[in-house]
RODO-2510 file (C-alpha; in nm, 4 decimals, decimal comma):
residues 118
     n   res          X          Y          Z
     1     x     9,5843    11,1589    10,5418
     2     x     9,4225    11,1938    10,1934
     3     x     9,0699    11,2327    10,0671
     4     x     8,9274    11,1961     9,8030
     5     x     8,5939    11,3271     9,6418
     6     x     8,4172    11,4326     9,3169
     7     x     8,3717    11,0770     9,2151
     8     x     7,9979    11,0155     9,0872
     9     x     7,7723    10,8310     8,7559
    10     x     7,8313    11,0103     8,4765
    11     x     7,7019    10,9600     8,1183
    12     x     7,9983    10,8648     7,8355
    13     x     8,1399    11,1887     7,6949
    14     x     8,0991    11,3246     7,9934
    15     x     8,3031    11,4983     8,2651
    16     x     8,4275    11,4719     8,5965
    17     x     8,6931    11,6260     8,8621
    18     x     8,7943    11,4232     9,0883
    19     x     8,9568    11,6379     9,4386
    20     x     9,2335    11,4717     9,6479
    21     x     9,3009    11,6728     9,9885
    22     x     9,5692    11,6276    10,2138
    23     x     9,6531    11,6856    10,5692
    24     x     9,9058    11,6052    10,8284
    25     x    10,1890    11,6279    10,5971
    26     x    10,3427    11,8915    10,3396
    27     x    10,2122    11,7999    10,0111
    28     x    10,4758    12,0226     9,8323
    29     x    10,7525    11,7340     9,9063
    30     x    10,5696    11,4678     9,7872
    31     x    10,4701    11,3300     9,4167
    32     x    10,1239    11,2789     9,3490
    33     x     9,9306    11,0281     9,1606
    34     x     9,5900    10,8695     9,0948
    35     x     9,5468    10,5036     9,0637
    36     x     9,2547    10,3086     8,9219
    37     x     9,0974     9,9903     9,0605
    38     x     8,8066     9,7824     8,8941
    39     x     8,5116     9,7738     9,0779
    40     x     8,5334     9,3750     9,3059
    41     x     8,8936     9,3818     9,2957
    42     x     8,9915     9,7018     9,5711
    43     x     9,1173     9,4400     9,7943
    44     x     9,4072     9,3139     9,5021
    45     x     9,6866     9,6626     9,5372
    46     x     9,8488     9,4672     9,2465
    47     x     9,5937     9,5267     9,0422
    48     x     9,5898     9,8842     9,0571
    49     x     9,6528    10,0685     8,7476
    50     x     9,8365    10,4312     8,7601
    51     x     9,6942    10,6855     8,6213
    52     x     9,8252    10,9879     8,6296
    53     x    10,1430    11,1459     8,8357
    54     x    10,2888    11,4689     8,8956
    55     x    10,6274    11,5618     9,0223
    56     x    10,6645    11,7561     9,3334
    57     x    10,6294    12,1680     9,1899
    58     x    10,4296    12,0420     8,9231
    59     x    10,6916    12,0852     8,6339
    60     x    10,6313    11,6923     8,5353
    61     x    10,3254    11,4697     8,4417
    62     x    10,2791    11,1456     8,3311
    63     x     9,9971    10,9564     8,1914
    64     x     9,8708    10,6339     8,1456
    65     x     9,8506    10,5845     7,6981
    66     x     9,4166    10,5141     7,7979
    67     x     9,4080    10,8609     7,9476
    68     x     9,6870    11,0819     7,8057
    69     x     9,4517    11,3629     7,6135
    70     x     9,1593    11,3199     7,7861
    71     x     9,2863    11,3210     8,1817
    72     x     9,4836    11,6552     8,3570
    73     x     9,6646    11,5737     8,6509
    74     x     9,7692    11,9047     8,8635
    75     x     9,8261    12,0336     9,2428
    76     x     9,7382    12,3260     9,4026
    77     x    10,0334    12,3003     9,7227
    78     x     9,8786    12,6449     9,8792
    79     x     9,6194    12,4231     9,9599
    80     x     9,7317    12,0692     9,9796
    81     x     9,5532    12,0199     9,6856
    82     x     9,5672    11,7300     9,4019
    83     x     9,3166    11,7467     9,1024
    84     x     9,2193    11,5009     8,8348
    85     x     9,0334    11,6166     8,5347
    86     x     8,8715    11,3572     8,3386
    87     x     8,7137    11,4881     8,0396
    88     x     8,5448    11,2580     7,7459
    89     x     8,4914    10,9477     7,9753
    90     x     8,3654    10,6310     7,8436
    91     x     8,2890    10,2630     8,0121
    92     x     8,6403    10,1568     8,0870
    93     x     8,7084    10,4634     8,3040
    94     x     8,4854    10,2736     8,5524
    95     x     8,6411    10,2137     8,8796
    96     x     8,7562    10,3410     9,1958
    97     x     9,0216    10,6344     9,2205
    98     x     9,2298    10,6106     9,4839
    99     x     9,5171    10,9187     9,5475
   100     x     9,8454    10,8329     9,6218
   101     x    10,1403    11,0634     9,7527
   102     x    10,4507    10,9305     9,7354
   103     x    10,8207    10,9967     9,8669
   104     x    11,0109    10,7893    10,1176
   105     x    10,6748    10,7236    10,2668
   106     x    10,3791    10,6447    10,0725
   107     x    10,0059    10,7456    10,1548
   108     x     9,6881    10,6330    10,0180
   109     x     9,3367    10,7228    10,0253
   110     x     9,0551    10,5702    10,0873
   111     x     8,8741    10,6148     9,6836
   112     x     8,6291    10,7150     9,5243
   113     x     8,3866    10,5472     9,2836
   114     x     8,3674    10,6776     8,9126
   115     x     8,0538    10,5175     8,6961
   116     x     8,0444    10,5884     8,3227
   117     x     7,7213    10,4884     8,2486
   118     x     7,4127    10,5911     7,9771
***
């Protein structure tokens, strides 16, 4: 299972961190990543757009080009842990953030809903 939190309205050039915990599995095998959905289109998994992944150990990260500078992707295994820091947001970062962990199984969460709003 994963859940996520942190998501919230938050003014452009602002900040957020965005918490993904997981249970009933051991995160350390598994690659992490954040997805993005548009707000009226959660039900479309095509239209997801990845984010942000990190390798299992955390040696490797990869970025979408709209975030890479401003997003941190990283895991904290002791505690089944996956973070996203999203720093100097703006109106296109709008959407729901939905955790993934992937291996030979895949598991989602549920989201949660960033607004970049003034």
């Amino acid at each position: 299972q994963l859940v996520e939190s942190g998501g919230g309205l938050v003014q452009p050039g602002g900040s957020l961190r965005l918490s993904c915990a997981a249970s009933g599995f051991n995160l350390g095998w598994f690659a992490m990543s954040w997805f993005r959905q548009a707000p009226g289109k959660e039900h479309r998994l095509v239209e997801r757009e990845l984010v942000a992944t990190v390798s299992p150990g955390g040696k490797f990260t990869h970025y979408a080009d709209s975030v890479m500078g401003r997003f941190t992707i990283f895991r904290d295994d002791s505690k089944s842990m996956v973070y996203l820091q999203m720093d100097s947001l703006n109106a296109d970062d709008t959407a729901l953030y939905y955790c993934q962990a992937s291996k030979t199984q895949t598991y989602w969460g549920q989201g949660t809903l960033v607004i970049v709003s003034s």
